[in-house]
C-alpha positions in Angstrom: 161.9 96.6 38.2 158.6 94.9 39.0 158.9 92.7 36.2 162.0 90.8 36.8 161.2 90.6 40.6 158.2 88.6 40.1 159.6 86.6 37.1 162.4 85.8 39.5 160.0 85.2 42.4 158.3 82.7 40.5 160.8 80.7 39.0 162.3 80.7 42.7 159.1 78.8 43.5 159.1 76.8 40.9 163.2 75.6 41.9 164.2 77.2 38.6 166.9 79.3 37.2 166.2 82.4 34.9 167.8 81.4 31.3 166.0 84.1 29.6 162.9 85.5 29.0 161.0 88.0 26.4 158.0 90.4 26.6 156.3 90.1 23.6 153.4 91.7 21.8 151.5 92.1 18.0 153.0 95.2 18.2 156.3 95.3 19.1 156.2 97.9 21.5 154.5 98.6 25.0 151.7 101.0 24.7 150.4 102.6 27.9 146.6 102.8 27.1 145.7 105.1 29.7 143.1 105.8 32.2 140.4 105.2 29.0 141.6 101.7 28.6 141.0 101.1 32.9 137.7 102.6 32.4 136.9 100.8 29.5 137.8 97.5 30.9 135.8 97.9 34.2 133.2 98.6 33.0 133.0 96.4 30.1 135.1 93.4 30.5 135.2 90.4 33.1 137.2 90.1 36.1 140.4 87.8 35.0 139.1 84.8 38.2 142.3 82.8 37.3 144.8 86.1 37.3 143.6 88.1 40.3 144.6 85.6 43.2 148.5 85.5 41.2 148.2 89.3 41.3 147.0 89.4 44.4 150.0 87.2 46.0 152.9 88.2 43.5 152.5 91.4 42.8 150.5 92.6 46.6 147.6 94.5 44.5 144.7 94.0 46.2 142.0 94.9 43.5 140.7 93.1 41.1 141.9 93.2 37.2 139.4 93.4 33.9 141.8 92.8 31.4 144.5 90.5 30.1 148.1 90.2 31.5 151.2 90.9 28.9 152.7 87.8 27.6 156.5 86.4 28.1 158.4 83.9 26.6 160.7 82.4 29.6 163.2 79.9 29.5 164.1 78.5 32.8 166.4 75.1 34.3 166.4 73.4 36.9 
């Protein structure tokens, strides 16, 4: 699961341990938007500056992103 492994990878940089953690959304559900959304978003929306180099090191995709990241709620310790 590419989801825990970079959560996990991070807090590992960080010199934390995973308590918990929680996808969330408005609409409390995951929705896959398609190859219309992708479209969309290139050709409408700015690349993500800040995002791209984390995606580019955590996750090893080399392109750049137009649209937002999903959100998590994670509780680490040290």
């Amino acid at each position: 699961m590419q989801e825990q492994n970079v959560i996990n990878f991070f807090l590992e940089e960080l010199e934390l341990k995973l308590e918990w953690y929680k996808y969330i959304t408005s609409t409390g559900k995951r929705k896959n938007m398609g190859s219309e959304f992708a479209k969309f978003a290139r050709e409408n929306l700015p690349e993500q500056e800040s995002i791209n180099p984390l995606k580019y090191q955590y996750l090893k995709q080399n392109f750049p992103s137009s649209y937002a990241i999903d959100d998590y709620v994670i509780i680490a310790r040290r």
